[in-house]
C-alpha positions in Angstrom: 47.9 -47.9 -110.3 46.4 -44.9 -110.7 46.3 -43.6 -107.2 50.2 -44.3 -106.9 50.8 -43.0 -110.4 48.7 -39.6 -110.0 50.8 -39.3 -106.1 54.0 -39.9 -107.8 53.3 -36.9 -110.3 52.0 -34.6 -107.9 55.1 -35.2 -105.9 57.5 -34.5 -109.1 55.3 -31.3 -109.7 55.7 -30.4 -105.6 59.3 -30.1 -105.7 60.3 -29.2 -109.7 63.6 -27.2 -109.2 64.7 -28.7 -106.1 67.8 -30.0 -105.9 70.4 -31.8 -102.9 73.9 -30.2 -102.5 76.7 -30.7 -100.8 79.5 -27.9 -100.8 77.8 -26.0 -103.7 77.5 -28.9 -105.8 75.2 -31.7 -107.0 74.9 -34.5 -104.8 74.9 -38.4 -106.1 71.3 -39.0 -104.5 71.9 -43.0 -104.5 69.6 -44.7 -102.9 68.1 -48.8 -102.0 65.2 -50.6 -100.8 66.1 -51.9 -97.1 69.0 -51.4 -94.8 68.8 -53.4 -92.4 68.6 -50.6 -89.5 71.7 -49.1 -90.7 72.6 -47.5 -94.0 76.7 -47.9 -95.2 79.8 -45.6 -95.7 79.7 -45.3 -99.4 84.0 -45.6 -99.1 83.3 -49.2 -97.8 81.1 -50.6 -100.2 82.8 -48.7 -103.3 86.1 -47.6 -101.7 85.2 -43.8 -102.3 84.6 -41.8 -99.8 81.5 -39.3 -100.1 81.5 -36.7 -96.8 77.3 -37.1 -97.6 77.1 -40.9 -97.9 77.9 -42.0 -94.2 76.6 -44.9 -92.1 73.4 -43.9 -90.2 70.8 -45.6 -88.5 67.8 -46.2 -90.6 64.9 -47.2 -87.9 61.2 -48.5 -88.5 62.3 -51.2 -91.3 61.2 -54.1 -89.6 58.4 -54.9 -91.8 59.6 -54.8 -95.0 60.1 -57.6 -97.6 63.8 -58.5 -97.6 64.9 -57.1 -93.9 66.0 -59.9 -93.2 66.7 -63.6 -95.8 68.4 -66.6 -95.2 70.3 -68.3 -97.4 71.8 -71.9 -97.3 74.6 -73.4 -99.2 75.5 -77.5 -98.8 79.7 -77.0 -98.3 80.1 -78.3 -101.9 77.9 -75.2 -103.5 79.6 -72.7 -101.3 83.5 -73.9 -102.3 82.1 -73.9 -105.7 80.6 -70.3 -105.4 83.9 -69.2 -103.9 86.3 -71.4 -106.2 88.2 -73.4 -103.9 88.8 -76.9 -102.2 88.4 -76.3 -98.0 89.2 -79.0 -95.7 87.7 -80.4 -93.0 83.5 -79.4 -91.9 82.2 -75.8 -92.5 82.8 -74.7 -88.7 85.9 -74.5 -89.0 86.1 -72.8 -92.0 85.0 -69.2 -90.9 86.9 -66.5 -88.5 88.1 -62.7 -87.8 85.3 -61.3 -88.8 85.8 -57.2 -89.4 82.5 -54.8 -89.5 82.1 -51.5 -91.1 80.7 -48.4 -89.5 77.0 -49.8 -90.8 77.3 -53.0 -89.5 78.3 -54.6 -92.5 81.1 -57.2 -93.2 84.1 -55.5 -94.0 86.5 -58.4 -94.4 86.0 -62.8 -93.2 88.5 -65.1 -93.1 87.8 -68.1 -94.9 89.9 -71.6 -94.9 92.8 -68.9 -94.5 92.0 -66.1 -97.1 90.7 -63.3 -95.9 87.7 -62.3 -98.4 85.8 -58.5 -98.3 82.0 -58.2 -97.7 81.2 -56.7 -101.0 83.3 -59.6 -102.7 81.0 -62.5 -100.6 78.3 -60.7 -101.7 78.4 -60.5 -105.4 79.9 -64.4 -105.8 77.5 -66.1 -103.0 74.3 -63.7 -104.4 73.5 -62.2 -101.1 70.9 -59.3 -100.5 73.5 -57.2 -98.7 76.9 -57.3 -97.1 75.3 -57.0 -93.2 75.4 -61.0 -92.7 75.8 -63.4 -90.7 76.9 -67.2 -90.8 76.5 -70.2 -89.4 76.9 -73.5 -90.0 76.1 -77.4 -89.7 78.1 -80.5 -90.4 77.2 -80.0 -94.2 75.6 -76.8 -94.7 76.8 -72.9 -94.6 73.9 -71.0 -93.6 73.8 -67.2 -94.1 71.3 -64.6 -92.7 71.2 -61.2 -94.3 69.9 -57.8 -93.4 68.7 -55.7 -95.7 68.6 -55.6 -99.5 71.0 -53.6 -101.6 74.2 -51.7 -101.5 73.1 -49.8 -98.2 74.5 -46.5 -99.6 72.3 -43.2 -99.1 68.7 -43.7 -98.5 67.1 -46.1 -97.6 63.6 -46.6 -99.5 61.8 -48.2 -96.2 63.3 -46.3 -93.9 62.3 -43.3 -95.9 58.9 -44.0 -95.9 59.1 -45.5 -91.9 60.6 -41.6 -91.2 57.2 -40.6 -93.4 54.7 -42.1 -91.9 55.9 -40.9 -88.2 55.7 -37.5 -89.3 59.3 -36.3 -90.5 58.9 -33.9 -93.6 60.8 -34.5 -97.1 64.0 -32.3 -95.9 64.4 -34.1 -93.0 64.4 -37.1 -94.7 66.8 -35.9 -97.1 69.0 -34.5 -94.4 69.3 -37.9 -92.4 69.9 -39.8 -95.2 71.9 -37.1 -96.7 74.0 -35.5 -94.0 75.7 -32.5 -94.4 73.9 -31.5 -97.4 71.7 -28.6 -98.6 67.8 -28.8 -100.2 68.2 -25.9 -102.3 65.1 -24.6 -105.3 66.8 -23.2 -108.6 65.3 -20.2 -110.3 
């Protein structure tokens, strides 16, 4: 604890006054733990768009906790989730599948209601909105990537960029693009 505690201060005291803008002005530094391999638009996860919160790719992740989890729901827990009665088995529950620009789902059509990413998400309890499904006779199975809203940086990937040698303001200006490492005073 101590060794992480006394690096986290000498960090805070290594960059007192800096501060991330875009356009003159503060930024919203939002960040996660895993993407996945790509972060997310912050427009199609919260419907605002952010010209510094873009999808970009967000390498060297492979090894973290929650890059990727499965999931399974019998079909009775995943109507129940959702709050409706489908017919027939799971397969044929599931189609037109839209993506974001991060990979993400942007909208599913299921039993013939088209449901967003974001919305699956929050009622089914899934680590991210960068899924996929499958299915059995009886089960829905889904496989997510990453953990978190995928918006700005990515905490893994931040620390993949680290350890291969990229510097603190070019790991704020991937994650961050467009945006300007400025130190007050």
């Amino acid at each position: 604890f101590e060794t992480v505690w006394d690096g986290a201060r000498q960090a805070v005291l290594d960059t007192a006054g800096e501060v991330l803008t875009f356009d003159g002005q503060l930024i919203d530094a939002v960040y996660f733990s895993c993407s996945g391999g790509s972060t997310e638009d912050a427009a199609a996860v919260w419907g605002t768009e952010f010209p510094y919160l873009q999808a970009v790719a967000s390498p060297g992740e492979e090894k973290a906790v929650h890059y990727t989890d499965t999931v399974r729901f019998s079909a009775e827990a995943f109507q129940d989730a959702l709050g409706v009665t489908l017919s027939g088995s799971p397969g044929g529950w599931f189609r037109d599948v839209t993506y974001t620009d991060g990979g993400g789902v942007d909208t599913i059509v299921i039993g013939g209601t088209s449901y967003k990413g974001t919305d699956l998400r929050s009622a089914l309890g899934l680590r991210s909105t960068a899924f996929s499904i499958s299915t059995t006779e009886d089960t829905v199975i889904i496989t997510t990537r990453g953990y978190g809203h995928r918006v700005g940086m990515s905490q893994y990937g931040a620390d993949a960029m680290a350890v291969t040698g990229s510097t603190c303001p070019e790991i704020l200006a991937h994650y961050y693009p467009g945006t300007t490492l400025t130190k007050l005073g």
